[in-house]
C-alpha positions in Angstrom: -103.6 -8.8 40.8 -101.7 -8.3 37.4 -98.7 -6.4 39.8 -98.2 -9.6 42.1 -98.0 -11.7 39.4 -95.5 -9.1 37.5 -93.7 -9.1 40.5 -93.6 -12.7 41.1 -92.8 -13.9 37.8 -89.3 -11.1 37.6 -88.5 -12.8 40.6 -89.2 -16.4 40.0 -86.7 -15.9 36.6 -83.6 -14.2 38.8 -83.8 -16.8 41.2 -84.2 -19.4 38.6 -80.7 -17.5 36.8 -79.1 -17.3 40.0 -79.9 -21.0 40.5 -78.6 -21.8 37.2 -75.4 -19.7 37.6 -74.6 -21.5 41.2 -74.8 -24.7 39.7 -72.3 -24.4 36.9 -68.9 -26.8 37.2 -66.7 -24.1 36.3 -67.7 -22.0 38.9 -66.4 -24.4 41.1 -62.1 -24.3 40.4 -60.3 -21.8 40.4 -57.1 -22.5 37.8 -53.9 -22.2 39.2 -51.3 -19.1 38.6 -49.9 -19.1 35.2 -52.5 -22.1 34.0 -54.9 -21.2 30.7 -58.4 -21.0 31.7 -60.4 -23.8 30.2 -62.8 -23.2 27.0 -66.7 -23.5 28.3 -68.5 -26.0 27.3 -71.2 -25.4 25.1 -74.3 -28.0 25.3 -77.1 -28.4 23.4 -78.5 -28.0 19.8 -77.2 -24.4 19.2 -73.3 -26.0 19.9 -72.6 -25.3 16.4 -74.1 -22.5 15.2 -72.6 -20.6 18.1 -69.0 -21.8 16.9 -69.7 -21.1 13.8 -70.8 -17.2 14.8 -67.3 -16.9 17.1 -65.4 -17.5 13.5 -66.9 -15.1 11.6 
């Protein structure tokens, strides 16, 4: 019984990664020829500390 729910709960996190990955608004434009790629947009709590590592 432990091996089904091994098995189940690997999967249950891809598909929940793959669901998060399809779902992202950047994903969805492609920028045109010669355009700058936009900076991602970083939500949530850890916003700052994560611009603050990228400096250092």
């Amino acid at each position: 019984m432990i091996d089904y729910f091994a098995i189940a709960l690997t999967h249950a996190l891809i598909a929940l990664a793959a669901l998060r990955l399809l779902t992202r608004n950047d994903l969805d434009r492609d920028p045109a020829p010669g355009e700058p790629e936009p900076a991602p947009e970083i939500k949530g709590p850890s916003a700052p500390k994560r611009r603050e590592m990228r400096r250092a």
